[in-house]
N, C-alpha and C positions, 0 to 999 in steps of 0.2 A: 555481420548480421545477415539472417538466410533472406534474398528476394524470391518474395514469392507472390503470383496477382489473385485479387478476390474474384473466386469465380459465383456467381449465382446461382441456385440449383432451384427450380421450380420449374412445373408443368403448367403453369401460367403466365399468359403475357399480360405487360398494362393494360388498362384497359379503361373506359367512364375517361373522366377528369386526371387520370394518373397519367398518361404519356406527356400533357402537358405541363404538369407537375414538376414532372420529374425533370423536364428538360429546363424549365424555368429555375429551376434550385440548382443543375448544374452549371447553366450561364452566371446566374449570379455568383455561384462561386470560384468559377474560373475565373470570371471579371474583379476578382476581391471583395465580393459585397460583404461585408463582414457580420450581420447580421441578417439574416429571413424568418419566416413564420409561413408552415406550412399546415392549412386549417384542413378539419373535414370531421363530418360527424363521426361517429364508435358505428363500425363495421365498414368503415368507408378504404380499406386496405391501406391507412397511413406507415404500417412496418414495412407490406410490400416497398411501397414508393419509397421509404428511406432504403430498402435494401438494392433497389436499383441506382439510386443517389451514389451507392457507397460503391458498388462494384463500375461505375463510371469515373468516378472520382480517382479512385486507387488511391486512398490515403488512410493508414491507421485512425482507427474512429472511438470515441468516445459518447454514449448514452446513456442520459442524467434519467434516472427514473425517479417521483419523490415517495415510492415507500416500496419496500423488499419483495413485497406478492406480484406488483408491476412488473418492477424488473423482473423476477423471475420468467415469468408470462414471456417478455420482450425476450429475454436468453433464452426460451425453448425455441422462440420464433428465431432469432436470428441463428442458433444452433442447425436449424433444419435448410434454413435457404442457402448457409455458408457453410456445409460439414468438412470441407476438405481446405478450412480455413482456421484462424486460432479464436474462435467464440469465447467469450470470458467473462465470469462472474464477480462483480466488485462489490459487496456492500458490509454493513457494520458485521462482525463476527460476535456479537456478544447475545445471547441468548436470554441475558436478562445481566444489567448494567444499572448502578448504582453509583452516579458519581459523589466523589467528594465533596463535604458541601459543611457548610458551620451556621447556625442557625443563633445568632448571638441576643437575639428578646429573652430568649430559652435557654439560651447557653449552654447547646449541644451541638457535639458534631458530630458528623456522617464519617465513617470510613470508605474508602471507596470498597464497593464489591460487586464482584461481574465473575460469568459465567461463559467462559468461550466457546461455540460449536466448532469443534475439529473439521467437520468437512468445509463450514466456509471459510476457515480458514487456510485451509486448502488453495481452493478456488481462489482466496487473496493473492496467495504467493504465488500461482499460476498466470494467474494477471501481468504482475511484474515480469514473470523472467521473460512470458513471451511477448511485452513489449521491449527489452531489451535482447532479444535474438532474434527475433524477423522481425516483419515489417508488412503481412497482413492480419490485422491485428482488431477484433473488435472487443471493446469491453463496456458490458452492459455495469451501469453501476445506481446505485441509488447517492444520495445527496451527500454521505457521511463520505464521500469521495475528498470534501474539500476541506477536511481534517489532516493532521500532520499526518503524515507518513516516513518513512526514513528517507536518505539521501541516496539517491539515483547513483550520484557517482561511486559514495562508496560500495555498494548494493553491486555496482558493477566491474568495481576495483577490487572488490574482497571473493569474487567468484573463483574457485578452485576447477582448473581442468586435469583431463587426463588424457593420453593419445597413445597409443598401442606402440613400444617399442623407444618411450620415454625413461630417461633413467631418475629415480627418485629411491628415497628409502624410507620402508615404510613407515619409519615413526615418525618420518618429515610430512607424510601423507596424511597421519594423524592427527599432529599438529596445525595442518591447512584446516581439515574438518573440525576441530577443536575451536578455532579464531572463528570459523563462520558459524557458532551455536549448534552445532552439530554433535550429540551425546554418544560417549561409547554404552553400547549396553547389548554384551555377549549375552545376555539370555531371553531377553523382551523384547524382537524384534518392532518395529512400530515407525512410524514417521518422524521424521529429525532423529534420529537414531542411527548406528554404522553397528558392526559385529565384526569382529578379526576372528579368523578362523586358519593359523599358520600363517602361512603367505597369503591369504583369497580376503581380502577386504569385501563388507557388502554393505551399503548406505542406503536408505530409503531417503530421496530427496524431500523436503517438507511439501512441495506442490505437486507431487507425481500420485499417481497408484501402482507404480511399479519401484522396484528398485534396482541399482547397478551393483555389479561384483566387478571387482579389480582384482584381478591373478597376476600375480609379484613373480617373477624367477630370479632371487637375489633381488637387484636391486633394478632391474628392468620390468617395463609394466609389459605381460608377455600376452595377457587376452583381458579384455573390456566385454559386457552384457551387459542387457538389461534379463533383470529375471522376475520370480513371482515370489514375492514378498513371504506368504504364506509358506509357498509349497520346493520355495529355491530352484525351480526347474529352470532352465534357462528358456529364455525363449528369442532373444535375438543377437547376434554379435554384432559389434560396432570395433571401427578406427577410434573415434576420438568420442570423449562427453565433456560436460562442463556440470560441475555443479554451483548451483546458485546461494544464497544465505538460505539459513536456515528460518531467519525472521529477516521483518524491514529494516527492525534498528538496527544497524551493526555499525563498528568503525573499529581505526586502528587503535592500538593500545597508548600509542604515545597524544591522540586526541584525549583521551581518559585524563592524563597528568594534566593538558594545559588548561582543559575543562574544569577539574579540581579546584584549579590556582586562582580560574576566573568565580567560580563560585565562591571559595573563601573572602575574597575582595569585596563580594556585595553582598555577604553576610556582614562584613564587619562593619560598612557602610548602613546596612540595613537596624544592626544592632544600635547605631551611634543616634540613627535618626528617631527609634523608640525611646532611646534612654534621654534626648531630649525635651521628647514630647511627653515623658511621666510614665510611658507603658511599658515597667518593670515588667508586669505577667508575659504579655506578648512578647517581647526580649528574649525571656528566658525559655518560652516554647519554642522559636525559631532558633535559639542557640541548639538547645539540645537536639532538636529535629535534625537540622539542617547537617551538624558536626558528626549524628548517627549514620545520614545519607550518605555524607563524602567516604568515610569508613567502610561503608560496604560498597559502595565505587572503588575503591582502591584496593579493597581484599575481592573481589569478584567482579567486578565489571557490570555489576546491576545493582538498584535497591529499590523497595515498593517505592510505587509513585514517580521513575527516574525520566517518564517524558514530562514531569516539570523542570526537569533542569535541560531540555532538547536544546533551548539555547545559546546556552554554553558547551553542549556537546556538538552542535552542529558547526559550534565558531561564528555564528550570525549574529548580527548588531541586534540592539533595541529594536521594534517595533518591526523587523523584516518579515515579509510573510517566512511560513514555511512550508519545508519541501511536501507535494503531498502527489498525490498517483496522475495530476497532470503534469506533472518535472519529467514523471518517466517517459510520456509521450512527447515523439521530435516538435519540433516548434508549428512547424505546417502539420496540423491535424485536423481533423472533420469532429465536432459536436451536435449533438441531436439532444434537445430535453425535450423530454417528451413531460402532457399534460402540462404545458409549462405555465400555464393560471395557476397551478399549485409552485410546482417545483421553482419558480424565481422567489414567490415569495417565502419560500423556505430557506433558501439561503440569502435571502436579508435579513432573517431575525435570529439566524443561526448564532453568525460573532458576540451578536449584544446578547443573549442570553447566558453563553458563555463567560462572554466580560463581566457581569454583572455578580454570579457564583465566585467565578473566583478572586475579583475584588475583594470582597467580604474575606475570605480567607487568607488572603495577602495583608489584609487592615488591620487580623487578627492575630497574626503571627505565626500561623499554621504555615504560611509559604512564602519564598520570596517572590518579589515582585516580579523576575523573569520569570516566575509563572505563568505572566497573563499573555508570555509568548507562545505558551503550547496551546494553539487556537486554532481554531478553521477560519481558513479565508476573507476576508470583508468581500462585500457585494463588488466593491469598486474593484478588487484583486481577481476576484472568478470573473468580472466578463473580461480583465484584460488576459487572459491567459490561453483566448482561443480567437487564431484570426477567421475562421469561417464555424460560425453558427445557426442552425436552422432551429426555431423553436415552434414545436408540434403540439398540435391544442384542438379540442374539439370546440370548445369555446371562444368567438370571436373577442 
């Protein structure tokens, strides 16, 4: 992992109420306070003082914002005070989202359907790899933060490198970029995409705006780039790259099978327990639902709706939280929720909202029960998952 330290960039010093601030939020946290609350009206420079917090601190940081126009706001601000640092954008990528949902007075259901914006999803994957390759790290995020995400480990065990004067062959190289969702597609260059060109491989990382070419001589990697996506020009040589997943979910192929084995078990479980309670219909939807899903899990490795079965993909017991973008941050980290009169109680009513849709859908046969694992965090799990927190509020 690259060290590198936050440095501050402004033409301003503290000033009013902020030197004392600031120095108060670092003692407390040096001392382990594990919670603070740092107040002040709108204009009172409360982003300054967390920016000085952070670059005192020196610890990868996490900022809760509770809706997307905030955080954004806070990412142009924290973008300008730390430019020669990894600034990061976290929040829901879906542009207009429709979850699935069964309405049984009516006896109608919802399919789920969602519209994903490519750039923030971008800026997702961004997130991730460069809290797993350095270590100064700020990412700005809104509350959909404590929603599953994939697994840290594998995300960082399925990472494909390259290093100038490495011997590989290239369809073994293809094969790496294949495992991590990475699409061949020699004509339509684009993001999560590679193109073979003879020997000269060229990948567009999914969180980049640029892309890498790998030049083969035989079966030695003989030159590494980053170039320009569009125009192919090269613009910089490198020793070594690393590429990341191409999405969060990913895992190894032989988790697929035991995941499979574990899902058939509490289908048949699930089926035993309808057919004694009289609910033939519901039975027979979950049989043919569920026996469709594992089919295209084993001829493809995905099928609509497959983070209902995360739990048995990820191999985690009943009720375990799961993994979400604070797994990927080291254990000692710095948080800041800003407006936090909103944003706490947003993610207390988060889980039961949640619980409550897909209840109903679990009742009815639409899903299994280890559905009601693919969930965002309980209140009780988000505050244990950060031992230094300042929460930011204009409102006493």
């Amino acid at each position: 992992m690259e060290k590198r330290q936050f440095e501050l960039v402004s033409e301003f010093d503290p000033a009013g109420d902020q030197p004392q601030a600031i120095e108060a939020l670092v003692n407390g946290i040096n001392s382990g306070q594990r919670n603070q609350v740092l107040m002040g009206v709108t204009g009172s420079g409360k982003t300054f003082t967390m920016a000085n917090v952070i670059e005192r601190i020196q610890k990868p940081t996490l900022v809760i914002s509770h809706n997307k126009t905030l955080a954004a706001q806070l990412y142009s601000e924290f973008k300008s005070f730390f430019p020669r640092n990894a600034v990061n954008y976290f929040v829901s990528y879906y542009d207009y989202y429709q979850p699935e949902a069964y309405i049984p007075q009516r006896d109608i259901y919802i399919e789920k359907d969602a519209s994903i914006n490519e750039e923030i999803d971008r800026l997702r994957l961004a997130s991730t790899s460069s809290l797993v390759s350095r270590d100064d790290v700020i990412i700005v995020a809104s509350v959909s933060s404590i929603y599953g995400l994939g697994s840290p480990e594998d995300y960082k065990e399925m990472m494909v490198s390259a290093a100038k004067g490495q011997i590989i062959q290239r369809d073994e190289l293809l094969r790496k970029l294949i495992d991590i969702q990475y699409e061949r597609n020699d004509v339509g260059f684009e993001r999560t995409k590679f193109r073979v060109r003879g020997d000269c491989v060229e990948i567009w990382p999914s969180y980049e705006e640029f892309a890498y070419r790998i030049e083969l001589w035989g079966d030695e990697i003989d030159q590494l780039s980053i170039i320009d996506p569009t125009t192919g020009e090269s613009i910089q040589t490198l020793e070594n790259i690393f590429i990341y997943p191409a999405k969060h979910f990913v895992m190894p192929e032989q988790r697929i099978e035991s995941a499979v084995r574990a899902i058939r078990d509490e289908l048949r479980e699930q089926l035993a327990l309808f057919k004694d309670e009289g609910k033939l219909l519901e039975a027979q939807r979950l049989n043919a639902r569920t026996r469709y899903d594992v089919e295209m899990l084993q001829e493809v490795g995905y099928c609509p709706g497959v983070e209902n079965y995360s739990r048995h993909l990820a191999g985690r017991k009943e009720g375990e939280p799961p993994d979400t973008l604070y797994d990927f941050f080291p254990d000692d980290f710095l948080l800041f929720v800003d407006e936090s009169h909103v944003s706490v109680p947003q993610v207390r009513a988060m889980w039961a909202g949640d619980r409550s849709r897909k209840s109903t859908l679990v009742d009815h046969g639409f899903r299994l029960p280890s559905a009601l694992d693919n969930r965002p965090l309980t209140f009780e799990e988000w505050e244990g998952k950060s031992r230094s927190a300042v929460f930011v509020s204009a409102t006493p």
